[in-house]
C-alpha positions in Angstrom: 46.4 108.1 88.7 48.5 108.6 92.0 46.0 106.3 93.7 46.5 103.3 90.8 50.0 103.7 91.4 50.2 104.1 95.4 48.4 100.4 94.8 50.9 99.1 92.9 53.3 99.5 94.6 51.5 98.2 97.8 51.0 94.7 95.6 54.7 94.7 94.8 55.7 95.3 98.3 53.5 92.3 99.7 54.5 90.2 97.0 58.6 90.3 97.3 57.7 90.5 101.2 56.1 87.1 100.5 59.4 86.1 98.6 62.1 87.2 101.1 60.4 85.6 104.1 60.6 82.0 102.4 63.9 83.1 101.1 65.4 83.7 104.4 67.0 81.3 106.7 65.6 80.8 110.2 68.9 81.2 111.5 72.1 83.8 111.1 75.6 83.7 111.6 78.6 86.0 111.2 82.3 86.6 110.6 84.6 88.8 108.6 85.9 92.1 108.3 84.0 95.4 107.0 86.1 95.5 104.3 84.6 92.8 102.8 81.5 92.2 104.4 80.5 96.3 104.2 77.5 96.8 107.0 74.6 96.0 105.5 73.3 93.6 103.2 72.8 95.9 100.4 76.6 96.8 100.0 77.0 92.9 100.3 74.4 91.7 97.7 77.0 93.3 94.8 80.2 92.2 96.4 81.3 95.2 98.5 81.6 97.9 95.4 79.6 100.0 97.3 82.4 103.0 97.3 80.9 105.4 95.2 77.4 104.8 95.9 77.0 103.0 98.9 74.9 103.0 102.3 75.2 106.4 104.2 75.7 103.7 107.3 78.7 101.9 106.0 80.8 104.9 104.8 82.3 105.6 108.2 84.4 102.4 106.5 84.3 102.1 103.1 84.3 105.8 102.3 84.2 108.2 104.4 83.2 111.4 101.9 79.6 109.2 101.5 78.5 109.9 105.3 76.4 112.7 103.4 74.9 110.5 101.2 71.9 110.4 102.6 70.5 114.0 104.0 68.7 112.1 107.4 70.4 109.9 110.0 70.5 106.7 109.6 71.3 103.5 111.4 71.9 99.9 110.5 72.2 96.9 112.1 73.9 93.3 110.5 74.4 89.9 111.5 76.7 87.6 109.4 77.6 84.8 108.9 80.6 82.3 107.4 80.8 78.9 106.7 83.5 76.9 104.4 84.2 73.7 101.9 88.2 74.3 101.7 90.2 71.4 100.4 93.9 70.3 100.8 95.2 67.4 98.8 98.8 66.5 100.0 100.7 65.0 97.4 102.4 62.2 99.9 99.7 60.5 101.8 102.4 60.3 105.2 102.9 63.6 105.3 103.6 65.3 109.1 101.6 68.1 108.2 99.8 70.1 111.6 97.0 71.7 109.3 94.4 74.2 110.8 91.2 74.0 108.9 89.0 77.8 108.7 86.4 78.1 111.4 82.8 79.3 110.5 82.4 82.5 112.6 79.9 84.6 113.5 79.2 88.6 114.5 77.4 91.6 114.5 78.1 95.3 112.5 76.5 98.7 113.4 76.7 101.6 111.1 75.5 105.2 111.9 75.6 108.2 109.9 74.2 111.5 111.1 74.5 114.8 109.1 74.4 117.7 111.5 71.7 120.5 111.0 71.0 124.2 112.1 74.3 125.9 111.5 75.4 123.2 109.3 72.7 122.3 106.9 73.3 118.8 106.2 77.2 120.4 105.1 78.6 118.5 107.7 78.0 114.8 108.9 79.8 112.2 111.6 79.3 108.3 110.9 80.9 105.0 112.7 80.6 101.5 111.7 82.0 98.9 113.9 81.6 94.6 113.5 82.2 92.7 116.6 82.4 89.1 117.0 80.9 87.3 119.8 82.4 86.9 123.2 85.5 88.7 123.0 86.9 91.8 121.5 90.2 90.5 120.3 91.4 87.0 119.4 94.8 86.5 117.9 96.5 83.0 117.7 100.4 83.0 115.5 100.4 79.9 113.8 104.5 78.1 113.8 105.8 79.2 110.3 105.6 75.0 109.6 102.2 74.6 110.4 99.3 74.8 107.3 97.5 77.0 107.4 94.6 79.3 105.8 96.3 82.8 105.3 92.6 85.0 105.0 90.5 82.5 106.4 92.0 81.3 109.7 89.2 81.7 112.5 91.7 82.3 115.5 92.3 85.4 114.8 89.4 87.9 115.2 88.7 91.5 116.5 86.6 94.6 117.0 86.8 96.3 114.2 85.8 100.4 113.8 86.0 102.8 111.7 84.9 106.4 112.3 84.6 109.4 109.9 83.4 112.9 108.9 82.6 113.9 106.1 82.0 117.5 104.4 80.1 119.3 101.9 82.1 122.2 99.8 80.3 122.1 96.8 77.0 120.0 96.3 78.8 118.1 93.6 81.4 117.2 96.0 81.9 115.4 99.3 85.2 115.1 101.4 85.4 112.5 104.2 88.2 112.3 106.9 88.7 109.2 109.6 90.4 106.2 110.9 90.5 103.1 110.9 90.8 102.0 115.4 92.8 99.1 116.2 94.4 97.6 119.8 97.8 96.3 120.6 98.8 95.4 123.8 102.8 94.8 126.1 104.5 93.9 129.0 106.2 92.1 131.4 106.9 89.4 134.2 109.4 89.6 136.4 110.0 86.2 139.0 112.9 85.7 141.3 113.3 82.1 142.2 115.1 80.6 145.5 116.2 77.1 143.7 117.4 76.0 147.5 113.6 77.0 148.8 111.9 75.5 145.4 109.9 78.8 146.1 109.3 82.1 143.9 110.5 85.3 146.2 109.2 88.1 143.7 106.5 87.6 141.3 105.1 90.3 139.3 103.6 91.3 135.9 102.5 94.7 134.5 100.8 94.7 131.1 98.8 97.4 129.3 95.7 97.5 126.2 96.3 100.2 124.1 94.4 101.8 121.0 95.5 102.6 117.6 94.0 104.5 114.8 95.3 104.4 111.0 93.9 107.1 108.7 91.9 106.8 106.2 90.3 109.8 103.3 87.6 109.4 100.6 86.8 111.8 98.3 82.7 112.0 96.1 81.8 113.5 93.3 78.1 113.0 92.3 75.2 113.5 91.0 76.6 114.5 88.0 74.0 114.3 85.5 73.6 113.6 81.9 70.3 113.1 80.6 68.4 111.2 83.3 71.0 109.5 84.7 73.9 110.7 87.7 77.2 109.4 87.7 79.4 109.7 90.6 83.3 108.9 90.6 85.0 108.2 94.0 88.9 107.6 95.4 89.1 106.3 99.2 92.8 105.6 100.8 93.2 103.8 104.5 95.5 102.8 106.4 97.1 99.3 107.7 95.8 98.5 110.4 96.5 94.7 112.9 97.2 94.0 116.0 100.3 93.4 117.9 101.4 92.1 121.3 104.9 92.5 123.0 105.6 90.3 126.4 108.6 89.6 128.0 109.5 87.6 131.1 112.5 87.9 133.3 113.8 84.7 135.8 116.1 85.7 138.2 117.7 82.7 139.8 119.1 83.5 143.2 122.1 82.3 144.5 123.7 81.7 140.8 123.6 85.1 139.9 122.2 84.2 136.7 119.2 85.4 134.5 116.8 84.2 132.1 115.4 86.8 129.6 112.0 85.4 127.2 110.9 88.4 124.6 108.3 87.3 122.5 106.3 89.5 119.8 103.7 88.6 117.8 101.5 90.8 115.0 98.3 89.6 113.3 94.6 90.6 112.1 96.8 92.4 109.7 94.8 94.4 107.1 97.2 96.2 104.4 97.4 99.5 103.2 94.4 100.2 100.5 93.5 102.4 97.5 90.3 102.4 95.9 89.0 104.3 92.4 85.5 103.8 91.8 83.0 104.6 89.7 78.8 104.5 90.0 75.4 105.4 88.4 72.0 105.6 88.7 70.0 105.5 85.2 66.2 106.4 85.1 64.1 109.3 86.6 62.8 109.6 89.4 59.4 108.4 88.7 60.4 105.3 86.8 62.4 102.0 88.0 65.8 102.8 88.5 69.1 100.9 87.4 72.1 101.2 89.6 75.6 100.1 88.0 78.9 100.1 90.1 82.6 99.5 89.8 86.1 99.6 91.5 89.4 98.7 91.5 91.6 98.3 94.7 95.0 97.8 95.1 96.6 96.9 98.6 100.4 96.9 99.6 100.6 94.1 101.4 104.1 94.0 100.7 104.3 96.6 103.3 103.0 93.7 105.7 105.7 93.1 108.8 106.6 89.5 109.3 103.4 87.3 111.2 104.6 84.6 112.8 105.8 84.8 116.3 109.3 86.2 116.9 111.1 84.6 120.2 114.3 85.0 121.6 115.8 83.1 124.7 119.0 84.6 126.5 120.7 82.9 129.4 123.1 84.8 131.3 125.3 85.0 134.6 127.8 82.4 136.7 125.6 79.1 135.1 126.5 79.9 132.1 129.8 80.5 132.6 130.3 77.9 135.0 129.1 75.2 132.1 131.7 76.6 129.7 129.5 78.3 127.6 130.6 82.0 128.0 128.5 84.9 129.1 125.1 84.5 127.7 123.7 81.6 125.9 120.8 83.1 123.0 118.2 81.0 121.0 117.8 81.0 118.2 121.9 80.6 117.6 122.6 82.3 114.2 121.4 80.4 111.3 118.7 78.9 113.1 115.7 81.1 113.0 112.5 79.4 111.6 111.0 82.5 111.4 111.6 83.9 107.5 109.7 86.5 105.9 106.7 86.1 104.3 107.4 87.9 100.9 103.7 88.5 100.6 103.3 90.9 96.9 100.9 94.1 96.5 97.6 92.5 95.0 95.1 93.9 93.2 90.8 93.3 93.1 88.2 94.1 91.1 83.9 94.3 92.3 81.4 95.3 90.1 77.9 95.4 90.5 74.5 95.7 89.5 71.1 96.7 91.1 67.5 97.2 90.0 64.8 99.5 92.3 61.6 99.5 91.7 60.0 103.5 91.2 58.2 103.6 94.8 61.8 103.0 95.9 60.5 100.4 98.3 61.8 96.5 96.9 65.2 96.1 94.8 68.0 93.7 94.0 71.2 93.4 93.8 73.7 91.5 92.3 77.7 91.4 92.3 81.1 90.0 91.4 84.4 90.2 92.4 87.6 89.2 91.4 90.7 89.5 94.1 94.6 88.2 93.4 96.5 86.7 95.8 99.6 88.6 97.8 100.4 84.8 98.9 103.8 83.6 96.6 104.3 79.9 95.8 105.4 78.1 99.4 108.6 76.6 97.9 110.5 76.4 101.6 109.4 75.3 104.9 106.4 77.8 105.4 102.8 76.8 104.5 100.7 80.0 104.1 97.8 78.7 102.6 95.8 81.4 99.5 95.1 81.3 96.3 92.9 83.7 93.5 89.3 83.8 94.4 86.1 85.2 92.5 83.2 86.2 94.4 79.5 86.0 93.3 77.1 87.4 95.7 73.3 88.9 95.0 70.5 90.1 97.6 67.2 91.4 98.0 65.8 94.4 100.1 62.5 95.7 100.8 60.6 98.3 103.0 58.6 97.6 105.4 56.3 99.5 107.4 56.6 99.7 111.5 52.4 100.5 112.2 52.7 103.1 115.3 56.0 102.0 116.6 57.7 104.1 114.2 57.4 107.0 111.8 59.4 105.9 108.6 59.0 101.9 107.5 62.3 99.7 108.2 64.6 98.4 105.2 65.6 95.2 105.3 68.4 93.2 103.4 69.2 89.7 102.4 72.8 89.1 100.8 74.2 86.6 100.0 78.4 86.2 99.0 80.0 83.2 97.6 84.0 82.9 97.5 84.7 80.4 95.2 88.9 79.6 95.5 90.8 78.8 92.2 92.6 75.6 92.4 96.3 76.2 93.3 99.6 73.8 93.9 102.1 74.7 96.0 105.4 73.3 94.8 108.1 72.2 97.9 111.7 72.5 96.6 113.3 72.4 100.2 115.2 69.5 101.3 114.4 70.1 104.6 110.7 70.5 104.2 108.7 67.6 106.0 105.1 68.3 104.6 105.6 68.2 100.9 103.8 69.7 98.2 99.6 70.2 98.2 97.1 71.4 96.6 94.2 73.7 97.6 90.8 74.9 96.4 87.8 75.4 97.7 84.5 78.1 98.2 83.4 80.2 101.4 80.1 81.2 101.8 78.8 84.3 103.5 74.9 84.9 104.5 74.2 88.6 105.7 70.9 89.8 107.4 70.8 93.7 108.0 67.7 95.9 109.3 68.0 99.6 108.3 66.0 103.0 109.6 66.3 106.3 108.0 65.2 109.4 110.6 63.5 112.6 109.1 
């Protein structure tokens, strides 16, 4: 009997092996955040609901408590990928519109998740996830508040992104995760003296500094709560904002007219808001039978919390020139009334993911598949700014497998195909300004996300 089945399973595994390796492109790319991306493809392949019973891997991120999930280490490596059909139709054909089209992007995600033994016995675990896309660590571009623009979607503006966690084991019905979400920021200065008679600069100087910043974030798992032959398992994860922001200033001292020129600049983006999660997950069917995985959650994010986005400038003027042209002390721009720079008013939003898996009873092929449904924090643009966002609903499915590694390795190697499709609800955005040069539009449009992940499990 064991030996009829241990074949089975062997035809199954050669036949969606077969099935994935025609499925699969020859070629990856990446982009995105973890919080919608997750690590690996499983979490992908039903739209990210993987808080209450996702990948030990990914839970460093997306839930902290879940690090235990899995009683061995585990690692997991991602590459992803983005690519994007958005439209804008303007309604006057002249319009003087600057417009900044989404970039496909690319990048790589890590997760570990290691539960500590001897004194701890599996009690207590430590996990980190991190994406990172390629060739830099932070890129971050302000857009002018008049320029159009995709709000989510806008590939200038990209970083590292961690998260670390630990998670505990009171009660073996119940997990508790603590961690952070890591962030950067940066400041400084330039100070220059300049000789107007020499046309030369007598002091020159700049100091600037990178620093690190870490948001909280807390999940909470209960599971394997069983009834009949199915576990349930309800979960609740908060984290933190997290962006990052850059303060410079410059100084010009001009010699011989006692006057100065002060330039403070600040600017604040990769801005990811303040998030609560309730979720809910099962896993129907024994342990010697297929399985059926079901998933849920609902998230809510204060993005009204958001600070304003766009680049905030000031230019003072100071000393005998200003005075000896009549115009008093210190000249400053912006004069009052003629700051471009208005906020946002971006709304809490709410999303919904729910998903659905089948895995076979060796535990070695599945599926998934997912939906999501996300509400914009974007309001109508009625004035002069063009933040560009609108509902979306996103359909993704996948397909993992387990193969085995010969005598390289012990344990065989999971992989996972996903596949996410953002398809954007068609929106108009209604000018009522007089002053407003680009006029009204309207936007729709679908992004597409490919994900490739390659996971091992350690006795």
């Amino acid at each position: 009997m064991e030996k009829t089945k241990m074949k089975q399973c062997s035809l199954q595994l050669r036949f969606v092996t077969f099935l994935v390796l025609c499925i699969t492109p020859s070629y990856v790319y990446a982009t995105g955040p973890l919080g919608d991306y997750g690590v690996n493809g499983k979490d992908a392949a039903w739209s990210g609901a993987g808080t209450a019973i996702g990948e030990a891997s990914g839970a460093a991120y997306q839930n902290p408590a879940n690090i235990l999930s899995s009683k061995r280490a585990e690692i997991s490596v991602g590459l992803h990928a983005s690519f994007s059909a958005l439209n804008l139709e303007f309604e006057n054909p002249n319009t003087n519109a600057r417009v900044h089209s989404a970039r496909n992007a690319q990048g790589l995600s890590l997760g570990v998740a290691i539960p500590f033994t001897g004194f701890f016995k599996r009690k207590v675990g430590f996990g980190v996830t991190l994406f990172s896309p390629p060739g830099h660590i932070v890129a971050a571009k302000v857009r002018d508040p008049e320029d159009v623009f995709w709000f989510r979607y806008d590939g200038a503006q990209d970083r590292l992104e961690t998260g670390v966690g630990l998670a505990f084991e009171p009660w073996k019905h119940l997990s508790i995760g603590v961690g952070a979400v890591v962030g950067s920021g940066g400041g400084g200065g330039a100070n220059l003296d300049l000789d107007l008679a020499a046309a030369s600069f007598t002091n020159q100087t700049i100091d600037m500094a990178l620093g690190v910043s870490a948001k909280p974030q807390a999940g909470l798992t209960l599971k394997e709560m069983k009834l009949g032959k199915s576990e349930w398992t309800l979960a609740a994860t908060y984290r933190g904002s997290s962006y990052t922001d850059v303060g410079l200033g410059a100084r010009v001292g001009i010699n011989g007219a006692d006057s100065n020129l002060w330039l403070p600049m600040y600017m604040l983006t990769n801005y990811s808001p303040e998030t609560y999660i309730g979720a809910l997950g099962a896993v129907l069917g024994g342990e010697e039978s297929h399985q059926v995985e079901l998933t849920g959650e609902f998230r809510w994010s204060r993005w009204s919390q958001a600070p304003n986005q766009f680049l905030q400038v000031e230019q003072r003027v100071s000393g005998d020139l200003t005075r000896d042209l009549g115009l008093g002390d210190a000249v400053i721009t912006p004069a009052p009334g003629n700051n471009r720079v208005v906020p946002l008013g971006l709304r809490d939003s709410w999303s919904v993911r729910a998903g659905f898996g089948f895995r076979n009873r060796c535990n070695n092929f599945g599926f998934r598949v997912g939906y999501g449904f996300r509400q914009t924090p974007v309001p109508n643009q009625q004035g002069l700014t063009n933040v560009v966002d609108t509902q979306a609903h996103l359909l993704s499915g996948g397909l993992w497998l387990k193969v085995p590694t010969g005598p390289i390795l012990e344990n065989p190697m999971e992989i996972a195909f996903a596949w996410q499709s953002q398809l954007m609800a068609p929106r108009t955005m209604e000018k009522a300004s007089q002053f407003d040069g680009v006029g009204s539009y309207s936007l729709n449009g679908m992004v597409h996300r490919p994900v490739l992940s390659l996971t091992y499990r350690f006795d």
